[in-house]
C-alpha positions as CSV (number, residue, x, y, z in Angstrom):
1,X,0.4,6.0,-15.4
2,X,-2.4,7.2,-13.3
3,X,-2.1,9.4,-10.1
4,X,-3.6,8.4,-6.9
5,X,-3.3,9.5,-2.9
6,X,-3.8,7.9,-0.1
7,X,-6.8,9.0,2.4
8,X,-5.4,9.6,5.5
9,X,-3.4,12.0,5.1
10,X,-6.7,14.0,5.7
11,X,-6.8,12.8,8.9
12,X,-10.7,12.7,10.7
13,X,-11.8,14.8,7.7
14,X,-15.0,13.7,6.2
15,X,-14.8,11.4,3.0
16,X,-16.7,14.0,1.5
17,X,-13.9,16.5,1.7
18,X,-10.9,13.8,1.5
19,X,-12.8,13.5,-2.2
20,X,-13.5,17.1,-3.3
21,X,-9.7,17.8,-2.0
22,X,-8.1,15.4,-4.2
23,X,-10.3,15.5,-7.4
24,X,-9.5,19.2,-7.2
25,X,-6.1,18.5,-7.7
26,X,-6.3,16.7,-10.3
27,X,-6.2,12.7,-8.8
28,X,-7.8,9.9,-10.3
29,X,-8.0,7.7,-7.6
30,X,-8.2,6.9,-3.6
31,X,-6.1,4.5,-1.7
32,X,-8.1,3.8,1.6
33,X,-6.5,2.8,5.0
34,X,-9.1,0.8,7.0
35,X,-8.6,2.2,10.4
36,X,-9.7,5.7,9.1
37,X,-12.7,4.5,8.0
38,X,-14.2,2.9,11.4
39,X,-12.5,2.8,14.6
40,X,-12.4,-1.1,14.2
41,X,-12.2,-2.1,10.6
42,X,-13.3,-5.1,11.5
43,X,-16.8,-3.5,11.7
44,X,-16.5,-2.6,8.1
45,X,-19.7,-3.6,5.9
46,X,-20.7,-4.0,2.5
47,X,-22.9,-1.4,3.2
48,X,-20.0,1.0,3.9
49,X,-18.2,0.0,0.7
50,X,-21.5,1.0,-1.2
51,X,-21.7,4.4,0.6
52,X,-18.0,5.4,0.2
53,X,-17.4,4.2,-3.9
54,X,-20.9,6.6,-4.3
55,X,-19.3,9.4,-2.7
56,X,-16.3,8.9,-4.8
57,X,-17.6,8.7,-8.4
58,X,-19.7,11.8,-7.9
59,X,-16.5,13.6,-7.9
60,X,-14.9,11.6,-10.8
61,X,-12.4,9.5,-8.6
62,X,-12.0,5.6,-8.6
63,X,-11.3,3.7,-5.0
64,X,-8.0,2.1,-6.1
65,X,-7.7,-0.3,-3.0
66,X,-6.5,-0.3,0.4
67,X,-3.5,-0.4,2.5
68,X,-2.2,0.2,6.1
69,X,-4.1,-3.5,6.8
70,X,-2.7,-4.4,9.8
71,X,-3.0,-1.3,12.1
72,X,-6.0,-2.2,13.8
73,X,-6.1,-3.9,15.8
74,X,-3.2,-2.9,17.4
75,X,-2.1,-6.5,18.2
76,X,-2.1,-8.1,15.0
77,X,0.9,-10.0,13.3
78,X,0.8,-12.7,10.9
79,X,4.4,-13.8,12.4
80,X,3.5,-14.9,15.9
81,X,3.5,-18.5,16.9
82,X,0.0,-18.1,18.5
83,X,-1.9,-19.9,15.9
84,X,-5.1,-18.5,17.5
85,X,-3.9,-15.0,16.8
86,X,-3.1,-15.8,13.4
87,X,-6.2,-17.2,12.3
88,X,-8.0,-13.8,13.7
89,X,-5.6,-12.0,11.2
90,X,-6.7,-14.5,8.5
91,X,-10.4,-14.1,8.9
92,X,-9.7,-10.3,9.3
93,X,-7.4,-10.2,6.4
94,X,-10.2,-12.3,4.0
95,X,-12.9,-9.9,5.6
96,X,-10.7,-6.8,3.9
97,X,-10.5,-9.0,0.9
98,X,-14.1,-8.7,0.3
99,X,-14.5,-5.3,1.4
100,X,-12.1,-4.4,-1.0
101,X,-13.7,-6.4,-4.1
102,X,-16.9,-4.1,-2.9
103,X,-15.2,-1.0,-3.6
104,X,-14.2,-1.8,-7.0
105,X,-10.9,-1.7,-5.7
106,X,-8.0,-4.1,-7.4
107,X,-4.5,-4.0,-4.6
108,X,-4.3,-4.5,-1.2
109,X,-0.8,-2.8,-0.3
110,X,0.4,-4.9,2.7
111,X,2.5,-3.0,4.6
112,X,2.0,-2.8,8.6
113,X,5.3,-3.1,9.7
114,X,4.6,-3.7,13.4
115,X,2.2,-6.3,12.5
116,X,5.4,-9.0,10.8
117,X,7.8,-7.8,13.1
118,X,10.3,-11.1,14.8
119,X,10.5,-11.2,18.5
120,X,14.0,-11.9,19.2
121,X,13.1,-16.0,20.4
122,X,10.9,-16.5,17.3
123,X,12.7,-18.5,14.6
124,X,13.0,-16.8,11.4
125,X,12.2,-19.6,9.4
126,X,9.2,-20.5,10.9
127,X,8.3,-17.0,11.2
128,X,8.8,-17.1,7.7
129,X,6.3,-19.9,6.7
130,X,3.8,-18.9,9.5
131,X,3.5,-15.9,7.5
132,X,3.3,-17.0,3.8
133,X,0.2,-19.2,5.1
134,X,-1.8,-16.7,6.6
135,X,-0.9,-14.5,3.2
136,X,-1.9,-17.5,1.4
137,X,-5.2,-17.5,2.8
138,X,-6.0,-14.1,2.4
139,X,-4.7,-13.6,-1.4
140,X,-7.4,-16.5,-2.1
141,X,-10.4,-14.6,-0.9
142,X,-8.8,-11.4,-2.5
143,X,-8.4,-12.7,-5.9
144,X,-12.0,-14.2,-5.8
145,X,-13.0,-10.7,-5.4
146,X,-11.1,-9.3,-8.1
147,X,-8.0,-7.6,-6.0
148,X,-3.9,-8.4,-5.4
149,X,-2.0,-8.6,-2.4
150,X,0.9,-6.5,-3.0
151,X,3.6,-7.0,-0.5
152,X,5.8,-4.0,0.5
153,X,9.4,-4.2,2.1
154,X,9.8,-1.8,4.4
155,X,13.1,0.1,5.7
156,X,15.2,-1.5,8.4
157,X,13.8,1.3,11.2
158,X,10.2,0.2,10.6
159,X,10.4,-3.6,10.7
160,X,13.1,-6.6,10.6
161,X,10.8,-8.4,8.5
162,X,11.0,-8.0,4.4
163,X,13.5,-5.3,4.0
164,X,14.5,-5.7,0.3
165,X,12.2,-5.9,-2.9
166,X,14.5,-9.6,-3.7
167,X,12.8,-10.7,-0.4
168,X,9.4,-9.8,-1.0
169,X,9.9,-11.4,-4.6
170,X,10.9,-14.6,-2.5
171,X,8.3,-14.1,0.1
172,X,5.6,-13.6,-3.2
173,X,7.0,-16.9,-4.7
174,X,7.1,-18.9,-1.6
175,X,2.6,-17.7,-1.3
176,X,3.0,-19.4,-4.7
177,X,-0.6,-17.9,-5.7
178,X,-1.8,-15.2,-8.5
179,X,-2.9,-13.1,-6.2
180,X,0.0,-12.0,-3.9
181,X,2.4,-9.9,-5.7
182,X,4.8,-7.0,-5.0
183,X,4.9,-3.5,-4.1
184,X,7.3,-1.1,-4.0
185,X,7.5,2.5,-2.0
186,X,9.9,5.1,-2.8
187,X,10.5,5.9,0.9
188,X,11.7,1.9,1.1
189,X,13.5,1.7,-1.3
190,X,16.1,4.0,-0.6
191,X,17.1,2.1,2.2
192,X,18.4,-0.4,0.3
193,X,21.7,-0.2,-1.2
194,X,20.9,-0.5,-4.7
195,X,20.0,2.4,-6.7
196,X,16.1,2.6,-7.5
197,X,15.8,2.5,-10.7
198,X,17.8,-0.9,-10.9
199,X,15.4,-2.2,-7.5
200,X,12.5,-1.5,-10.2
201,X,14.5,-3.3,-13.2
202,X,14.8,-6.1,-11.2
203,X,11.6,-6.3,-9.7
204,X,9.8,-5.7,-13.1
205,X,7.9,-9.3,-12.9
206,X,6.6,-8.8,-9.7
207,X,5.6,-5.3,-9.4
208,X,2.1,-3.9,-9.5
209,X,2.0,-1.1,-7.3
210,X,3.9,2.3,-6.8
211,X,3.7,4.6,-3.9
212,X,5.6,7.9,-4.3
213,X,7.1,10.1,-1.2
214,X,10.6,11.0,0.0
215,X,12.8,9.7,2.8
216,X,12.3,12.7,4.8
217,X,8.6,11.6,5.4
218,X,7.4,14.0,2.6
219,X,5.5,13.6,-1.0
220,X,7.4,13.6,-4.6
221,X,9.9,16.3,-4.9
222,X,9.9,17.9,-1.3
223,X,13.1,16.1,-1.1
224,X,16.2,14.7,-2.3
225,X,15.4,11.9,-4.3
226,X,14.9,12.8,-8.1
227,X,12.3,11.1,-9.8
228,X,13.5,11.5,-13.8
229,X,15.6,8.4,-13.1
230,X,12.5,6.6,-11.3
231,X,9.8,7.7,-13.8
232,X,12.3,7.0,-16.7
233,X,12.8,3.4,-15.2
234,X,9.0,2.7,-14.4
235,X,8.5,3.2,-18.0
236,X,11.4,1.1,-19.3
237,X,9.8,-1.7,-17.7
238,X,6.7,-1.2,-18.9
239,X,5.0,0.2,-15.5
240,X,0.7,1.7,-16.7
241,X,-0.3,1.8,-13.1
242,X,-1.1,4.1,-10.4
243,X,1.6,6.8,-9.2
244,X,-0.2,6.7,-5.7
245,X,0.7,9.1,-3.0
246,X,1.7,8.7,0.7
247,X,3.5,11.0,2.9
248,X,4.1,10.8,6.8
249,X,4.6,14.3,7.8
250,X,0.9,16.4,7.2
251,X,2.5,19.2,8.6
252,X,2.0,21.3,5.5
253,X,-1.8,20.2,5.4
254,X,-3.1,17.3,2.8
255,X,-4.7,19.7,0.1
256,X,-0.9,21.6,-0.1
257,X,1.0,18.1,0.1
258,X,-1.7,16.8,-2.7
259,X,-1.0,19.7,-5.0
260,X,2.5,20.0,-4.7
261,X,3.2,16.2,-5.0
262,X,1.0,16.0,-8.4
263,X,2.4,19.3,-9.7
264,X,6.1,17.5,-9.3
265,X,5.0,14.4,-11.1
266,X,3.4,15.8,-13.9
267,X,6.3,18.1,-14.7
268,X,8.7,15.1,-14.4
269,X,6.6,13.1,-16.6
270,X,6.3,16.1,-19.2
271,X,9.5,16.8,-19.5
């Protein structure tokens, strides 16, 4: 397993420094949020992809993929009846799919809980299916580009949509396509009733991503959740991929939360 952090925990910083901060503590990659790379991501070229993966490799880091999709524009949701608004997220979410394949990048984390959430007179089912098309759509153009959709349930206080890795499994088989998988988040996970190593067990087929953090908005090991049981599970199941890093509380500052979330890792992994 490989350790990565996401981008925006450096807020407005230049690329520059989100890159020297992160190889310095020892990360191999860079998980990118679009809306911290242009104000609309929409505007996001080719060009920009270029510009960024240079910046990267000259310090020694690899741009991992993206995630965060659906922040901006704030009125996205690949839920909504309005089929006009769903076809913007499809041509938005194929755009990302190219950008993506441009920085060498192999996952798209789809997340964005505001962007899925049910209004209370939408039915669920066709909620459901207006959803799994527009993923549909978009895992095509990512998978011609050499990335994977990888859905993430989300706790029960950010979204009503996808709460549970068994419904993201369903919601992956229902897209019925190689390129929409799963994801799972530390932070998510333990709202879920089941213990996390057996959410991993049983999600081991479906799996291709890992983000590490803490319920109480923090990285690895600045909380209560132990991570031998996690780690030793991830490797039961036969887990090589990234360890990536993302935390909702900066307060500390991104080059402290970077080192002390990598420090923990490696010393669980070592030991």
């Amino acid at each position: 397993m490989r350790f990565a952090i996401c981008n925006e925990h450096w807020g407005n910083a230049p690329f520059e420094k989100v890159c020297e901060d992160a190889a310095a503590c020892g990360y191999q990659g860079l998980e990118l949020a679009p809306f911290t790379l242009k104000e609309d991501p929409r505007d996001l070229t080719l060009a920009d992809a270029t510009r960024l993966v240079r910046i990267a490799q000259s310090f020694g880091l690899e741009i991992i993929g993206l995630h965060w999709l659906l922040t901006r524009p704030t009125w996205f949701s690949m839920t909504t009846p309005d089929a006009m608004l769903r076809k913007d997220v499809l041509k938005f979410g194929q755009h990302l799919g190219r950008f993506c394949g441009a920085l060498g990048g192999k996952v798209m984390v789809w997340g964005s809980p505001k962007a899925r959430n049910l209004q209370p007179d939408w039915d669920a089912q066709e909620s459901f299916k207006r959803a799994v098309d527009v993923v549909r759509g978009v895992a095509e153009v990512a998978w011609e580009n050499g990335a994977v959709l990888a859905m993430e349930p989300l706790g029960r206080k950010e979204t009503n949509f996808m709460n549970t890795a068994a419904e993201g499994i369903d919601f992956c088989k229902a897209v019925d396509h190689p390129g929409c998988k799963l994801h799972l988040d530390v932070k998510a996970m333990s709202d879920e009733s089941t213990p996390i190593p057996d959410i991993i067990r049983q999600s081991k087929d479906w799996f291709i991503h890992f983000h590490t953090n803490d319920p109480n908005l923090l990285g690895p090991g600045m909380g209560e959740v132990k991570y031998e049981p996690i780690i030793a599970a991830l490797r039961e199941v036969g887990y090589n991929g990234w360890l990536s890093t993302e935390v909702f509380d900066y307060t500390m500052g991104p080059k402290v939360i970077a080192e002390k979330s990598i420090a923990y890792l490696k010393q669980v992994m070592a030991a």
